[in-house]
N, C-alpha and C positions, 0 to 999 in steps of 0.2 A: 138703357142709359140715355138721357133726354140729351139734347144737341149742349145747352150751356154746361153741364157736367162733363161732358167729353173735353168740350173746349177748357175748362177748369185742370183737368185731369193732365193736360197737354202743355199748358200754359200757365197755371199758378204752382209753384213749388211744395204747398202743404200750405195745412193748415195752423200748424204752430210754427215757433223760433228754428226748434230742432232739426225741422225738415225743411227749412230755408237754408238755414247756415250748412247740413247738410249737401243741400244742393249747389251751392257757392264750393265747397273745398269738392265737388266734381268740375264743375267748372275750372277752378284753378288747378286743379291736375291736368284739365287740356292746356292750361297758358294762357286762359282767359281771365278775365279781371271780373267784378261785379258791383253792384249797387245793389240792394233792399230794400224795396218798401210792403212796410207794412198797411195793407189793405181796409182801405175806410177813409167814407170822406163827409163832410157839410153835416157833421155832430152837431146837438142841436141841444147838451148843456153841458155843464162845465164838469161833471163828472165824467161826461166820456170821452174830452179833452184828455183831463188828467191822466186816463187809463189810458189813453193813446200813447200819450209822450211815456209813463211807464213802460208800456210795451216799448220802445225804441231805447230806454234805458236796458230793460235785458237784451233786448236786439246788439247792440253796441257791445256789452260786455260777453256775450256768445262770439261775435265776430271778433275779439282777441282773445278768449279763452282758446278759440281754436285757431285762433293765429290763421285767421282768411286772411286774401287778401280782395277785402268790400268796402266800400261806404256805403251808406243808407239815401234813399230819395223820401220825403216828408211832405204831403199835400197842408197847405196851414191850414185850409176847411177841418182839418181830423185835429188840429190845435186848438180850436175854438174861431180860427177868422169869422165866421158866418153872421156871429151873434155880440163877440166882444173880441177887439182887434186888438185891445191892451193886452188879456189875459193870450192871445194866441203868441202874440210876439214872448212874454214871458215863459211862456212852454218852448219856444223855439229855443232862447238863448241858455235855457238849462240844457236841452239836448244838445245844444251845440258847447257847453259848458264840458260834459261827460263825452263828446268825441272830442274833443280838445286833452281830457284827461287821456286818452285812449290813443289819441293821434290817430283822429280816423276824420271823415271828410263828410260834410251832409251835404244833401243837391237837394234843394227847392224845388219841389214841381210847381209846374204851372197848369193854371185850371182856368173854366171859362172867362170868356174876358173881362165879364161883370169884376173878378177878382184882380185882373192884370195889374193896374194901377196900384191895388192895393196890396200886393205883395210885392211889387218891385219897390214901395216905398219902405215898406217894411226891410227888406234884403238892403237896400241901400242904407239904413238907420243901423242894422246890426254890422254892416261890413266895416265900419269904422272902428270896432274892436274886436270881429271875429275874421280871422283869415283864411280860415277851414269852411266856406260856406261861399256854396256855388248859384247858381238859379237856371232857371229854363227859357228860353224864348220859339215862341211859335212862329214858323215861316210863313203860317196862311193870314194873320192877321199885319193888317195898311200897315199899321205905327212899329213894325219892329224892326222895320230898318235905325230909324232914329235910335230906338232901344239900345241895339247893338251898337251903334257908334258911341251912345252916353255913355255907355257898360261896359265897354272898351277902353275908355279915356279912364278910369279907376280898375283898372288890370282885373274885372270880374270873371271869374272862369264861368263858362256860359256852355249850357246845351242845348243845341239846337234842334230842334224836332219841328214835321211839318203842323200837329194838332189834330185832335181827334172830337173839339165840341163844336158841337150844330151853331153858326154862328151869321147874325146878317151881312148883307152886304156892302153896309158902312163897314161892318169893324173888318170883314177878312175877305180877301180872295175867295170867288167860289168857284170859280173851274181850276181842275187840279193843272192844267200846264201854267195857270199864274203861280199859286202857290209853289208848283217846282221851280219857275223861273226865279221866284224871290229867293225860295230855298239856296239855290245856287249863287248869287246875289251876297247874301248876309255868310253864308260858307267860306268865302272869297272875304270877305270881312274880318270874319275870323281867323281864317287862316294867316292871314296877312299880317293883322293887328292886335288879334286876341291873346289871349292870357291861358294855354293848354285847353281848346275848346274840345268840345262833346260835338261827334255829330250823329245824331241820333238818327238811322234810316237803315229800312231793308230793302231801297230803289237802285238797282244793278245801277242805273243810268247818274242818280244823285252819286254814288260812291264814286264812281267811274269818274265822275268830274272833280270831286276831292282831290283823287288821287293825280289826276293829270294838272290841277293847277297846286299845289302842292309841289310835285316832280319839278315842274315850270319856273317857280322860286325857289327851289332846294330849299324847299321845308321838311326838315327829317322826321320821318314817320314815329320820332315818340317826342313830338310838340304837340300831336294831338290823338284823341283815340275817336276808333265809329263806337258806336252803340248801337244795343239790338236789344228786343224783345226776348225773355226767355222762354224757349220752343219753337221760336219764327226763325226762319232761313238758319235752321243747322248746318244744314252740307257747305253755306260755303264759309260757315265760322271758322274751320282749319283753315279754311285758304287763305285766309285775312290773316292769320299766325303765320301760316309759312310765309308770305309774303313781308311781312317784318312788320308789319302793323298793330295797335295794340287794341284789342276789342273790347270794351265793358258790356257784360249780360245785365238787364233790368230783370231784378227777380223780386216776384209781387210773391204773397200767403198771405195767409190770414182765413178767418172764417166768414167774409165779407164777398165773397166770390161773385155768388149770383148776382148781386146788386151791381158790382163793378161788370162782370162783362153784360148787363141787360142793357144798363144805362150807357155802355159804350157804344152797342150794337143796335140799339133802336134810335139811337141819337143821331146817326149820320149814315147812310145807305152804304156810303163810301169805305167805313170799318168793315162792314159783313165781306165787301169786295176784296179789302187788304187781307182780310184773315182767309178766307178760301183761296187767294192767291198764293198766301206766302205757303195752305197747307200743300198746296199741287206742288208748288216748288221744292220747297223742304227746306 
């Protein structure tokens, strides 16, 4: 078994619908929450747009046939952004149309920062009639501090995650004690200010700080949830349940595997380090 198979094996939930939403109603039998995304990104025409947003249509009506409890995360690269920004927002607002039918919630990923601009304007043009539609903000890149206060001021629910693309050093933080220090930073922003934030991290030390400035303004632990990776830091996923907190699992499939963890993991030395980190810990 080659090294990115195991990692696939360990870390993507399957390769179809079946064996996602599967693995979502194990997850919610421990008390955990989820999100879903469907696997694939920077489509390159408008036919495999299409078959994307299809897939997130049967995705959506799987996760109320079985009555999860999930929303879906959506890269706009796998919409069509890359090549036409009209035709990607129009796949956005149909899927967002069919979780609105569904009552279920989509979150926006966020992808290199070439794209930053161009999906927060995007997120920002649909939020004006969709309320069920969240977005992501990266702690290693300069400008999101600002982000999160504008996104703030219009009650955006936001996840916050540190970022995982190779990026210079105009646009992001490159040694990780900045990028934690912002992390901590815009955390505290959210917590304070935000609209039921995301806070995406498996850092004993980021959590740890959540939870103590959190405690510190009796902020009650369901105004926001952490977020994890699904497969990364298992062992202490109950502990964050007993302890009254509410956790969302990221659970990726699809038949896109290889390409997503190659380009994760040659992208940035820093991924290889998190992922052999989180598997010692567990």
């Amino acid at each position: 078994m080659g090294v990115l198979t195991f990692l696939a094996s360990r870390f993507v939930a399957g390769e179809g619908v079946h064996e996602a939403v599967e693995a979502v109603c194990r997850l919610n039998a421990d008390g955990l929450l989820a999100t879903v995304n469907y696997l694939g990104e920077a489509v390159q025409t408008r036919a495999q747009a299409k078959a994307a947003t299809q897939e997130y249509f049967l995705l959506l009506r799987k996760i109320a046939e079985a009555e999860a409890d999930s929303n879906i995360s959506v890269k706009l690269t796998q919409l069509g952004l890359r090549f036409d920004e009209s035709l990607c927002e129009q796949n956005l607002v149909r899927i967002l149309e069919e979780a609105s039918k569904l009552n279920n919630f989509v979150r926006i990923d966020m992808e290199g920062s070439f794209y930053t601009q161009k999906t927060l304007d995007i997120f920002r043009r649909i939020f004006t009639q969709y309320s069920n539609v969240g977005v992501v903000i990266q702690s290693y890149l300069r400008r999101s501090q600002k982000d999160v206060r504008e996104l703030n001021r219009i009650r955006a629910r936001i996840r916050l995650c540190k970022g995982a693309y190779r990026e210079s050093a105009e646009a992001a933080f490159q040694l990780r004690e900045e990028a934690n220090h912002n992390y901590d930073v815009l955390m505290q922003l959210l917590l304070a200010h935000g609209n039921y934030p995301a806070l995406a991290t498996h850092d004993d030390a980021r959590i740890q700080a959540a939870k103590d400035f959190a405690k510190e303004h009796e902020i009650a632990p369901d105004q926001f949830e952490f977020q994890m990776l699904y497969g990364l830091r298992q062992k202490l996923w109950p502990k964050l349940v007993k302890e009254g907190y509410r956790l969302r699992i990221y659970v990726p499939y699809g038949t896109h595997w290889l390409s997503y963890f190659y380009r994760r993991l040659t992208e940035r030395k820093e991924n290889w380090m998190f992922v052999l980190r989180s598997l010692v810990r567990g």
